[in-house]
C-alpha positions in Angstrom: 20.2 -28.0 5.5 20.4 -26.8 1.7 18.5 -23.5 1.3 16.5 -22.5 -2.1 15.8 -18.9 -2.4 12.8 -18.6 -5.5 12.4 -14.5 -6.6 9.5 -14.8 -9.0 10.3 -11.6 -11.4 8.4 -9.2 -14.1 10.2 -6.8 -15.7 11.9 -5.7 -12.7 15.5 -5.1 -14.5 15.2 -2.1 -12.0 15.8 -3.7 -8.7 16.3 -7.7 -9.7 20.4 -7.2 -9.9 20.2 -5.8 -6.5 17.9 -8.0 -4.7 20.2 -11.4 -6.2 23.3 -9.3 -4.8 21.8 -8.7 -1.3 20.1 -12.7 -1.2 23.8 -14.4 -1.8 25.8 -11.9 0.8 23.0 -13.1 3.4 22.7 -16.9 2.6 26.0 -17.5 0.3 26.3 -21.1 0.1 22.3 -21.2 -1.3 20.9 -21.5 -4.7 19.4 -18.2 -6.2 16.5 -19.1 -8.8 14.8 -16.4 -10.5 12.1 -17.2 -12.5 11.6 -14.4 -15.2 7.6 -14.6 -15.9 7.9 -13.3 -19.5 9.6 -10.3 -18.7 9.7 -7.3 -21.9 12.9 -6.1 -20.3 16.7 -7.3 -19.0 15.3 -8.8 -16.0 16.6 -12.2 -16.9 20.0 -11.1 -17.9 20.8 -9.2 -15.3 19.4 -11.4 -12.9 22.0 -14.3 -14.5 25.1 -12.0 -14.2 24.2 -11.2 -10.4 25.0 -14.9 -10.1 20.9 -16.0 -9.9 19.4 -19.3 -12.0 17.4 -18.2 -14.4 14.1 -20.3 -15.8 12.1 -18.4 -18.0 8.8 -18.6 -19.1 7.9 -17.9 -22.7 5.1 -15.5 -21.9 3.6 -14.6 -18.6 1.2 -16.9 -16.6 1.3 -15.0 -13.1 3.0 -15.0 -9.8 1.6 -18.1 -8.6 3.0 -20.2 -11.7 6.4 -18.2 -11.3 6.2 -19.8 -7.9 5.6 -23.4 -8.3 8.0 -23.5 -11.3 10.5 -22.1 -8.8 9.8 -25.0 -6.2 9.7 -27.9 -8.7 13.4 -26.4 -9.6 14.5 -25.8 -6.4 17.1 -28.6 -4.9 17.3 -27.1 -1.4 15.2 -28.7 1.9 13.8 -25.0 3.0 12.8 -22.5 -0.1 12.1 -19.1 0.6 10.0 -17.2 -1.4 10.4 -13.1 -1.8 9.6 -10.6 -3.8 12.3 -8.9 -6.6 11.1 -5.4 -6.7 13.4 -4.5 -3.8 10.1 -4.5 -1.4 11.5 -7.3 1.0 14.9 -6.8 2.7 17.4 -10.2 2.7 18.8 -9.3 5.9 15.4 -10.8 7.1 15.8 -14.2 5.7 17.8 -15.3 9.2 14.8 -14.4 11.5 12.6 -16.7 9.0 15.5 -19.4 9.0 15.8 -19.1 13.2 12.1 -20.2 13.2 12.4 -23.0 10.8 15.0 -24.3 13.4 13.0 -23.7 16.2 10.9 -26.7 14.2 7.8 -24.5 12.4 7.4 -25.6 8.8 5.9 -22.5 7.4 7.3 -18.9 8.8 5.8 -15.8 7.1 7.3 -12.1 7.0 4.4 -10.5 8.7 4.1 -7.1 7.4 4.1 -4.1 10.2 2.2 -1.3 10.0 3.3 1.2 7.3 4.5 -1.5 5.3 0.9 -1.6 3.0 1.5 -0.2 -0.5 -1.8 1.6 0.1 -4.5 2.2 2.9 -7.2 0.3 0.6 -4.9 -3.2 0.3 -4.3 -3.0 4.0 -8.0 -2.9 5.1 -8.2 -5.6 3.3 -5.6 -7.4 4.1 -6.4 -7.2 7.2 -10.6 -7.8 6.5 -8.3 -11.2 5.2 -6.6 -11.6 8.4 -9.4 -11.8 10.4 -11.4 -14.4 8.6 -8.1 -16.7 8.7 -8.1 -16.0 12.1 -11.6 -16.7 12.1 -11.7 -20.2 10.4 -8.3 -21.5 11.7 -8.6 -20.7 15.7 -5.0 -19.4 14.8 -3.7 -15.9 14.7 -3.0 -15.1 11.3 -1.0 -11.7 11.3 -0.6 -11.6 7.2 -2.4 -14.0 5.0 -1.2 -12.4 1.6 2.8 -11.9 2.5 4.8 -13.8 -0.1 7.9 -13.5 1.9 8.3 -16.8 3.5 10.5 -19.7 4.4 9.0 -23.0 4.2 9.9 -26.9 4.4 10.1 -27.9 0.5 9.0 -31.7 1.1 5.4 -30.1 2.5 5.3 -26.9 0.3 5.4 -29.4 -2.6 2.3 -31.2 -1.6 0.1 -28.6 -2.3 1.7 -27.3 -5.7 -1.3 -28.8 -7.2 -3.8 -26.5 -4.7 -1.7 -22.8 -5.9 -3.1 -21.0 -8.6 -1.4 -19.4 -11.1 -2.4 -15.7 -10.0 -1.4 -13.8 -6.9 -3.3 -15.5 -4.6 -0.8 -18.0 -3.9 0.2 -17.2 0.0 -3.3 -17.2 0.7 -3.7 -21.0 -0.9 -0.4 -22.0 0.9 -1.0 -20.4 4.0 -4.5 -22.0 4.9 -3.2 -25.6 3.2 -0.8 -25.7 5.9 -3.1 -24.7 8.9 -5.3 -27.7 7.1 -2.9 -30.0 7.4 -1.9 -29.4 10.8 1.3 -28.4 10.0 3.5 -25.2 12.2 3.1 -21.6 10.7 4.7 -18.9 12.5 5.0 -15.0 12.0 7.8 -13.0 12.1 7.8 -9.0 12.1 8.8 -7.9 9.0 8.9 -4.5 7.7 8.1 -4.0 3.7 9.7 -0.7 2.0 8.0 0.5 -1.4 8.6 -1.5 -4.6 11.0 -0.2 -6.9 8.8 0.1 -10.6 5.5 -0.3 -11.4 3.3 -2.6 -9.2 1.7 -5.2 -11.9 -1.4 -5.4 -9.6 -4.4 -3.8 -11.2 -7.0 -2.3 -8.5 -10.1 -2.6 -10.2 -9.1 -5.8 -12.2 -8.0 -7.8 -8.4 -10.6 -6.1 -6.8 -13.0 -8.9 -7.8 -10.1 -11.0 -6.3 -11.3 -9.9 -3.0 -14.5 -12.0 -2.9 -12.6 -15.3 -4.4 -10.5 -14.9 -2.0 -12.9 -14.7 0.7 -14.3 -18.1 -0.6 -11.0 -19.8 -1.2 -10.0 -18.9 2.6 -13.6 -20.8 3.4 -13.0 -24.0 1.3 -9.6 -24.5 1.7 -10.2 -25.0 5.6 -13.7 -25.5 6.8 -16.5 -23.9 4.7 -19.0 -25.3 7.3 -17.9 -22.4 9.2 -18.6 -20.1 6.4 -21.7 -21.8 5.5 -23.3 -22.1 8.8 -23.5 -18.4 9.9 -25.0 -17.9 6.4 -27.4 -21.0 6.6 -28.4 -19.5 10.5 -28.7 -15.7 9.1 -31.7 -17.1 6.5 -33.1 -19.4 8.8 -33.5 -16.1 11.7 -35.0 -14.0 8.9 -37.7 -16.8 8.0 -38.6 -17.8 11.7 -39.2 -13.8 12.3 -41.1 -12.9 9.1 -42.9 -16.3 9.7 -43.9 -14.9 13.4 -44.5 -11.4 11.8 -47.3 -12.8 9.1 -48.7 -14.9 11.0 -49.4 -12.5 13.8 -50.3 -10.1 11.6 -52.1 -12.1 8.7 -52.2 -15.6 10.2 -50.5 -17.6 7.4 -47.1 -18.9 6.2 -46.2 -17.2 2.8 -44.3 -17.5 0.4 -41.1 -15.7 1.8 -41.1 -17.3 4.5 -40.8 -20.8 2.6 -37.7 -19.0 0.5 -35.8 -18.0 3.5 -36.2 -21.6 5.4 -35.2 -23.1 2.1 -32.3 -20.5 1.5 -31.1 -21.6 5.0 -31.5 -25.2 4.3 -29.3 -25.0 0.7 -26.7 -23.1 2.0 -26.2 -25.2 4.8 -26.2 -28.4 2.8 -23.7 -26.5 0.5 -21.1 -26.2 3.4 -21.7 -30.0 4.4 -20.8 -31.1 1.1 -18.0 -28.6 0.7 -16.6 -29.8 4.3 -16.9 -33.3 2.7 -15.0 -32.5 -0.5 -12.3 -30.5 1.5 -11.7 -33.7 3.8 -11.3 -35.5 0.8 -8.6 -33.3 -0.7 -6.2 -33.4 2.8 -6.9 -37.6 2.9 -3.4 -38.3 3.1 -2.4 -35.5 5.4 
């Protein structure tokens, strides 16, 4: 098989010469694309004379985009996407490519512990984890890892689903387990990022709750929905039996909660619907 290595890169002219070097010693006969997201610095050049492609864009539009302009480029039958701040080692590209023999079509680098950048991101990564776990039936030992190896014919189906920010393994991950295809883990173990992280913790805090929904939808919100839906419905049926022991009448609140319920589960039978409808062809 041809192999596609995509390094999706901001201003990391720190560690991007270093990271190309290390990728073509470990997987020498694959292609090395680098896709500079409207770097300020030498990322681009330097990254060209480590012997990478380089496709720029203009001016930045996230790690997500960097990502799927990497795939559509990207000639070989597996890609595998790292990062190029020097946080992923290259030497563990052949533990993701043994798995990809062994017949999985998504294998993630699943992050051990003391590999989080910071004890807030990993509670919540693995607050994340969970509710994969929750909504698949599957394991999920690191929803937000972006180093992976994946089949490119089925990564490309979903380019349309990824969004342009840095939620993109989340998108990916939870498309596959939609589509019934193979995910796998492999321990991984992440050193610290050489510059500035270009994550912002109050600005992608708000991501946490979009993610959250985006985990729900892409899978099965009706399991999201119907907790919630349940949760409103309880709270109605007690106040109901409270008043009316108490008062003997059905008020108002009552009628909100029962209709709350009722909403939110019709919500999550829609959603279902429109997710079905988006994995037709899978």
């Amino acid at each position: 098989m041809n192999f596609s290595v995509v390094l999706p890169a901001k201003n990391e002219a720190a560690s991007v010469a270093s990271v190309v070097e290390a990728v073509i010693r470990q997987v020498p006969h694959s292609e090395v694309i680098v896709v500079d997201d409207g770097s300020s610095d030498d990322t681009g050049s330097l990254a060209k004379s480590a012997g990478a492609i380089v496709i720029k864009h203009p001016y930045s539009k996230g790690n997500g985009a960097s990502i799927k302009s990497g795939a559509r480029a990207a000639v070989g039958d597996i890609i595998i996407f790292m990062d190029a701040d020097g946080q992923h080692d290259p030497k563990d590209i052949s533990s993701l490519l043994a798995a990809i023999d062994e017949g999985y079509d998504l294998v993630v680098g699943a992050r051990q512990s003391g590999s989080q950048a910071s004890v807030g991101r990993g509670l919540a990564n693995g607050l994340y984890n969970k509710l994969a776990t929750y909504m698949t039936g599957h394991k999920v030992e690191d929803l937000t890892s972006g180093f992976r190896a994946v089949r490119a014919e089925k990564f490309k189906e979903f380019l349309y689903l990824l969004p342009n920010g840095f939620s993109y393994p989340t998108t990916s991950t939870m498309a596959f387990f939609r589509a019934g295809y193979s995910v796998k883990y492999v321990p991984i173990h992440a050193a610290q990022r050489e510059g500035k992280s270009h994550i912002k913790p109050l600005k992608d805090g708000m991501r946490f709750l979009l993610i959250i929904f985006k985990v729900a939808t892409l899978y099965s919100p009706l399991k999201l929905f119907t907790p919630a839906a349940a949760l409103f419905f309880l709270l109605g049926l007690g106040w109901y039996g409270y008043t009316f022991t108490v008062m003997s009448r059905f008020t108002n609140m009552s009628a909100l909660l029962f209709t709350s319920g009722s909403i939110l589960f019709m919500m999550g039978l829609i959603s279902e619907q429109i997710t079905a409808l988006m994995y037709k062809e899978r």
